[in-house]
LUMSE-235483 format. One record per residue (C-alpha): x, y, z; residue number from 1. Coordinates in nm, 4 decimals. Example, Ala and Ser with C-alpha at 12.3 -4.5 7.8 and 13.67 -1.06 7.14 Angstrom:
2
1.2300;-0.4500;0.7800;1
1.3670;-0.1060;0.7140;2
This chain:
275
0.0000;0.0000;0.0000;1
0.1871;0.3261;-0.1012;2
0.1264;0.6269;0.1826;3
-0.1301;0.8733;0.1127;4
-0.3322;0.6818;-0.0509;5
-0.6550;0.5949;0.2259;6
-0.8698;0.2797;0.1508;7
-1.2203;0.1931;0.1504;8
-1.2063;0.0229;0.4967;9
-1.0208;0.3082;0.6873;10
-1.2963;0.5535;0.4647;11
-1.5514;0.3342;0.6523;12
-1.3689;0.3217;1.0003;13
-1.3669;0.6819;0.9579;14
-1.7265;0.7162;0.8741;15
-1.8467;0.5313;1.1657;16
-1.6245;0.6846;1.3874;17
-1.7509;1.0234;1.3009;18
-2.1579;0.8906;1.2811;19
-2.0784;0.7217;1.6524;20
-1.9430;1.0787;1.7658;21
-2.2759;1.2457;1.6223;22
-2.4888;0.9886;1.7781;23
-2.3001;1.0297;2.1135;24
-2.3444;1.3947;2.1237;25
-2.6444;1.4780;1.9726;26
-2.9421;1.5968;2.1837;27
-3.2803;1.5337;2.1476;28
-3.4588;1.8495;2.1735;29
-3.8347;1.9570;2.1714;30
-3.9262;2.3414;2.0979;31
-4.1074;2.5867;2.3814;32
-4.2376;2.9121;2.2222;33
-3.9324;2.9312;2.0039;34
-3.6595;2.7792;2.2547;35
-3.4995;2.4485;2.1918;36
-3.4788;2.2486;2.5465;37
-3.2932;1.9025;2.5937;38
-3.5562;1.6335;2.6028;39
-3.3538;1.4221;2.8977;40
-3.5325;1.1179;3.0489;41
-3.3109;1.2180;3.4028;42
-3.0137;1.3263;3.5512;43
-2.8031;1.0227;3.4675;44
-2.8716;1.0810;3.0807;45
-2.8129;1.4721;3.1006;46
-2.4568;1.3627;3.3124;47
-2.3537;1.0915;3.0238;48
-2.4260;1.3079;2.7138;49
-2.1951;1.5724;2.9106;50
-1.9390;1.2791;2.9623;51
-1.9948;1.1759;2.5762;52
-1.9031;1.5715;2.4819;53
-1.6232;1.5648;2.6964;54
-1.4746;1.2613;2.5765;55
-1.6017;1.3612;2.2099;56
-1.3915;1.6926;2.2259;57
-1.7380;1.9014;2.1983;58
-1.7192;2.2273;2.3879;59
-2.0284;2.3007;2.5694;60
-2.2150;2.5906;2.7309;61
-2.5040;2.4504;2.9508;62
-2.8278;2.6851;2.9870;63
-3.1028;2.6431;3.2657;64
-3.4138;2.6768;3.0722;65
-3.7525;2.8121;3.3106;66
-4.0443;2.9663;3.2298;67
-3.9045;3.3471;3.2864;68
-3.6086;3.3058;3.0372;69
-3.8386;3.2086;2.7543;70
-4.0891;3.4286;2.7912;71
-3.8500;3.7117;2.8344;72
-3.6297;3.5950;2.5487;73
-4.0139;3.6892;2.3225;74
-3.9528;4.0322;2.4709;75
-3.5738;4.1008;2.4171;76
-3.4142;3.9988;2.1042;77
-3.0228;4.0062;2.2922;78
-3.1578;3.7264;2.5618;79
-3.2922;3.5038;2.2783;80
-2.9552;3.5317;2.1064;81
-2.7996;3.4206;2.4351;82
-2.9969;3.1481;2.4854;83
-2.9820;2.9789;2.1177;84
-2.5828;3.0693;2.1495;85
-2.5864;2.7545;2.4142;86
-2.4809;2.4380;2.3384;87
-2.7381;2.2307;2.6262;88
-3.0655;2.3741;2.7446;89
-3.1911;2.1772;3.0260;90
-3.6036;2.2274;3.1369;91
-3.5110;2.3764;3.5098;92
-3.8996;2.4364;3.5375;93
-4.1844;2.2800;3.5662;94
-4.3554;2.4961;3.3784;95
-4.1181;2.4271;3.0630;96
-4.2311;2.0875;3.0848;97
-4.5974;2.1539;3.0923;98
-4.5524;2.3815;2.8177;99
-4.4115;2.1235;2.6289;100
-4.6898;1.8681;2.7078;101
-4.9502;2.1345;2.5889;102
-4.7860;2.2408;2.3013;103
-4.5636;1.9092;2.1286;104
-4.7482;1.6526;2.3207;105
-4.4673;1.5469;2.4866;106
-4.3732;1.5591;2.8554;107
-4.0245;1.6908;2.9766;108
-3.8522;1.5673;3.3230;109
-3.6936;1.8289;3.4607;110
-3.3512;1.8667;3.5079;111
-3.3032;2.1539;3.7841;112
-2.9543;2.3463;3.7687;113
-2.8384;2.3120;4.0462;114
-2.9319;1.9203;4.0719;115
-2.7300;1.8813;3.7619;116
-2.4552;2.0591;3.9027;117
-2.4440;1.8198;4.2169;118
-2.4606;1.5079;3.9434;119
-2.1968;1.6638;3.7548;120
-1.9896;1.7309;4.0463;121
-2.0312;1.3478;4.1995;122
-1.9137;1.2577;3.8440;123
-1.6315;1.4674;3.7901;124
-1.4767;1.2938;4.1326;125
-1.5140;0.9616;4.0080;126
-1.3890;1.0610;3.6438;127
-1.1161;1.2515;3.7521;128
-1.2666;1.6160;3.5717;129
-1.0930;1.9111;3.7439;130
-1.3611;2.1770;3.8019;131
-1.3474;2.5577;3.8451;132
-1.5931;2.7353;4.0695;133
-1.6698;3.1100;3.9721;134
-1.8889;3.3503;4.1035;135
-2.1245;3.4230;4.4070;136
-2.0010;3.6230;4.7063;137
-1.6752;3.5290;4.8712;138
-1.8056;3.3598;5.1824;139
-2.0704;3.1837;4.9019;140
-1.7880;3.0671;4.6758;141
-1.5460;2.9587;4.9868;142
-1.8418;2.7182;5.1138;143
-1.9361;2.5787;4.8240;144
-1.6108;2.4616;4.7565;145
-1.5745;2.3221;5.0983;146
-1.9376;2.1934;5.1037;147
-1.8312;1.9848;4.7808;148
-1.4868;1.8585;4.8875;149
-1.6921;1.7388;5.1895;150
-1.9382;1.5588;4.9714;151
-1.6495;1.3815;4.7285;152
-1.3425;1.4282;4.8874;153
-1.1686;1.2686;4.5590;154
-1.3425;1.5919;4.3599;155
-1.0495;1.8144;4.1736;156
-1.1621;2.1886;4.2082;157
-0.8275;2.3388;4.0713;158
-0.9334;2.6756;4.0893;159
-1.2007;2.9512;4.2344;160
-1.2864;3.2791;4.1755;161
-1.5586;3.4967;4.3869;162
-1.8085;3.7305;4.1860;163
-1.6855;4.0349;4.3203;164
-1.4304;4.2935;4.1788;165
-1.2577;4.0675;3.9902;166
-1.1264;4.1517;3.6061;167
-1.2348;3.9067;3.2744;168
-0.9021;3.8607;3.1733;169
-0.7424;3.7665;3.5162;170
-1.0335;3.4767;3.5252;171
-1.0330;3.3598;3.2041;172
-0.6304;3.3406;3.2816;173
-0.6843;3.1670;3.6028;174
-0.9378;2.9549;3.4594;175
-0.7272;2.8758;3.1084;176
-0.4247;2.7930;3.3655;177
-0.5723;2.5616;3.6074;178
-0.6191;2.3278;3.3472;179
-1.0215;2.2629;3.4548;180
-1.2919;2.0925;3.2333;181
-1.6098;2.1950;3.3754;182
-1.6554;2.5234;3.4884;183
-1.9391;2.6576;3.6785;184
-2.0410;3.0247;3.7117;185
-2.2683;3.1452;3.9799;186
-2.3631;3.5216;3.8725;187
-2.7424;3.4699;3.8475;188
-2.9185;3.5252;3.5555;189
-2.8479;3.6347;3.2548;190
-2.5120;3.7998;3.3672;191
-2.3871;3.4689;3.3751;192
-2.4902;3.3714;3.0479;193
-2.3556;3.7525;2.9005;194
-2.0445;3.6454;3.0968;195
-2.0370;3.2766;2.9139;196
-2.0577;3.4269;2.5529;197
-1.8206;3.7121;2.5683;198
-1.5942;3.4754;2.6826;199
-1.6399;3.1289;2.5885;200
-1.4236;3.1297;2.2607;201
-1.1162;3.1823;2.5018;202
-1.1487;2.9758;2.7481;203
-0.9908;2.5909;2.7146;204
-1.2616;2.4455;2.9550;205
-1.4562;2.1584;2.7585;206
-1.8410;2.2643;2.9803;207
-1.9571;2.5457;3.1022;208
-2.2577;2.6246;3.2860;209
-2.4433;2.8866;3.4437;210
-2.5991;2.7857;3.8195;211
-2.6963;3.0856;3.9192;212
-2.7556;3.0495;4.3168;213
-2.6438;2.7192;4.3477;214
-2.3069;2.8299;4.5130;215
-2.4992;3.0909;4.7969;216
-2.7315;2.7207;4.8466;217
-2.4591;2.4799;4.8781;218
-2.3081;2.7312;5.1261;219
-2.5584;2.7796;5.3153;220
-2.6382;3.0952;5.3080;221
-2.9277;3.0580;5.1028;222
-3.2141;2.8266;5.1832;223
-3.3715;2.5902;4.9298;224
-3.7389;2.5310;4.9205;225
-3.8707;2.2769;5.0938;226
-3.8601;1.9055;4.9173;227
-4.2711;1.9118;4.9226;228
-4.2017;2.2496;4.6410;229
-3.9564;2.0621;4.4684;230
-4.1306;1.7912;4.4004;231
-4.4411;1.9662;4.2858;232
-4.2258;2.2101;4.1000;233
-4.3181;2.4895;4.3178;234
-4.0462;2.6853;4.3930;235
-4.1412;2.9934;4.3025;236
-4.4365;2.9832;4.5607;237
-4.1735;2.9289;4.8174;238
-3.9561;3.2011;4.6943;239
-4.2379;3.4549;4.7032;240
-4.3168;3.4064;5.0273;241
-3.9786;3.4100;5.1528;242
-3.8938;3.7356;4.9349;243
-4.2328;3.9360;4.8495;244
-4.0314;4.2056;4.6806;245
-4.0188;3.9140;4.3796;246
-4.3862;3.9868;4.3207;247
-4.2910;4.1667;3.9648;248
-4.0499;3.9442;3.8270;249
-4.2915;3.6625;3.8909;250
-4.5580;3.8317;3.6770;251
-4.3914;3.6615;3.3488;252
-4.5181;3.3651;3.4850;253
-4.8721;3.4074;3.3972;254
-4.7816;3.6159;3.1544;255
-4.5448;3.2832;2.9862;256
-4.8635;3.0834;3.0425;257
-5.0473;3.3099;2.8629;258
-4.8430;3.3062;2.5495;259
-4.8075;2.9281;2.5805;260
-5.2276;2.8820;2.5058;261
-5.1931;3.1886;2.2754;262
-4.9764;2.9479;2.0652;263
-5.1575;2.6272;2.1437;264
-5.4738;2.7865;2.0052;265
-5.2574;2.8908;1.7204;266
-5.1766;2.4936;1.6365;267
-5.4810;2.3866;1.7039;268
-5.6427;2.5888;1.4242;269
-5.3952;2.4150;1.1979;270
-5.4519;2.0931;1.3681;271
-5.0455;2.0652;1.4926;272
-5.1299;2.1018;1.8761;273
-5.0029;1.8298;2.0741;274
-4.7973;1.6551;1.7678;275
């Protein structure tokens, strides 16, 4: 065989090398009023197709998908663009996956952020990822990262950084340097996801993902809602009550509702609703 020339068999180990790579990373998606979520069946099949990415070389940028970011993403064209910039969208409310029911006929399990952050983390100590923790307040960022060695001791965080006074290109250095995979930033929303995008392209990590106050809940100084809200999806009950002041930012979730049987009466006219 004279070099250069490639046969038909390593054409076909090729092929099916690069067909097993799409298959591994692909995601299954369903739409929501324009938005493209990950149709996962759980956590454990959200935490392999991050593994399969990793191991496939596919840079990611995870998104936590809820009611308010969609229907604020119909409202503000720079939001949408973040959001269809991502790489994962995982349905982090329940009201995503009702949506979805209503509208493709097809139920979503939810896949919470900061759940899939805890997966991810118990994964990354048994697969050896290195993991960089950014954002939240200092005494936020400090317990999380104690909170987590606690819970997998064998867990690689190479590197933090708190969310205050702190300058892009000293974290994207410190980041880039500590040789981490995953990366996790805890700004809140969508600062975090503005932060993600203006700096993705530079950074060497494989995942990234916004968690917004996953780091402040690990720490303890936030409180999560109960397990009864959580399980009934909820949460944002619990959080009004704790915080009234969050009485206008919660108005986009009847207003999301709203537009969701807007557009189911839409389909059903053309006989698409629930397909």
């Amino acid at each position: 065989m004279c070099d250069g020339v490639v046969t038909a068999t390593q054409v076909s180990a090729v092929e099916t090398a690069s067909s097993m790579t799409e298959r591994l990373t692909k995601l299954d998606t369903v739409e929501v009023l324009g938005v493209e979520v990950a149709s996962f069946q759980g956590y454990d099949q959200a935490v392999q197709c991050v593994a399969d990415r990793l191991g496939a070389a596919e840079k990611t940028f995870c998104v936590a998908i809820n009611p308010e970011k969609i229907y604020r993403a119909q409202q503000d064209a720079s939001l949408k663009q973040l959001l269809d910039q991502a790489d994962m969208r995982i349905c982090d409310g329940v009201g995503v996956a009702l949506a979805s029911r209503v509208l493709n006929g097809e139920r979503l399990e939810r896949c919470c952020g900061v759940d899939l952050f805890l997966h991810l983390a118990g994964r990354a100590a048994t697969a050896g990822w290195k993991v960089f923790l950014f954002g939240a307040s200092p005494e936020s960022n400090d317990g999380a990262a104690r909170r987590l060695a606690e819970l997998h001791p064998e867990l690689q965080i190479v590197g933090r950084r708190h969310g205050y006074d702190y300058r892009d290109e000293d974290v994207v250095e410190a980041i880039n340097g500590s040789g981490a995979q995953l990366v996790f930033v805890a700004m809140g929303s969508p600062r975090q996801e503005q932060w993600v995008v203006a700096h993705k392209n530079r950074l060497n990590a494989a995942f990234v993902m916004g968690v917004g106050g996953s780091f402040d809940v690990l720490s303890g100084t936030a409180q999560r809602a109960p397990r009864l809200f959580r399980r009934t999806g909820t949460e944002f009950l619990y959080r009004l009550i704790k915080e009234p002041k969050r009485w206008r930012r919660q108005l986009a979730l009847p207003l999301f509702a709203g537009a969701v049987m807007r557009q189911w009466w839409l389909l059903r006219r053309q006989g698409k609703a629930g397909r």
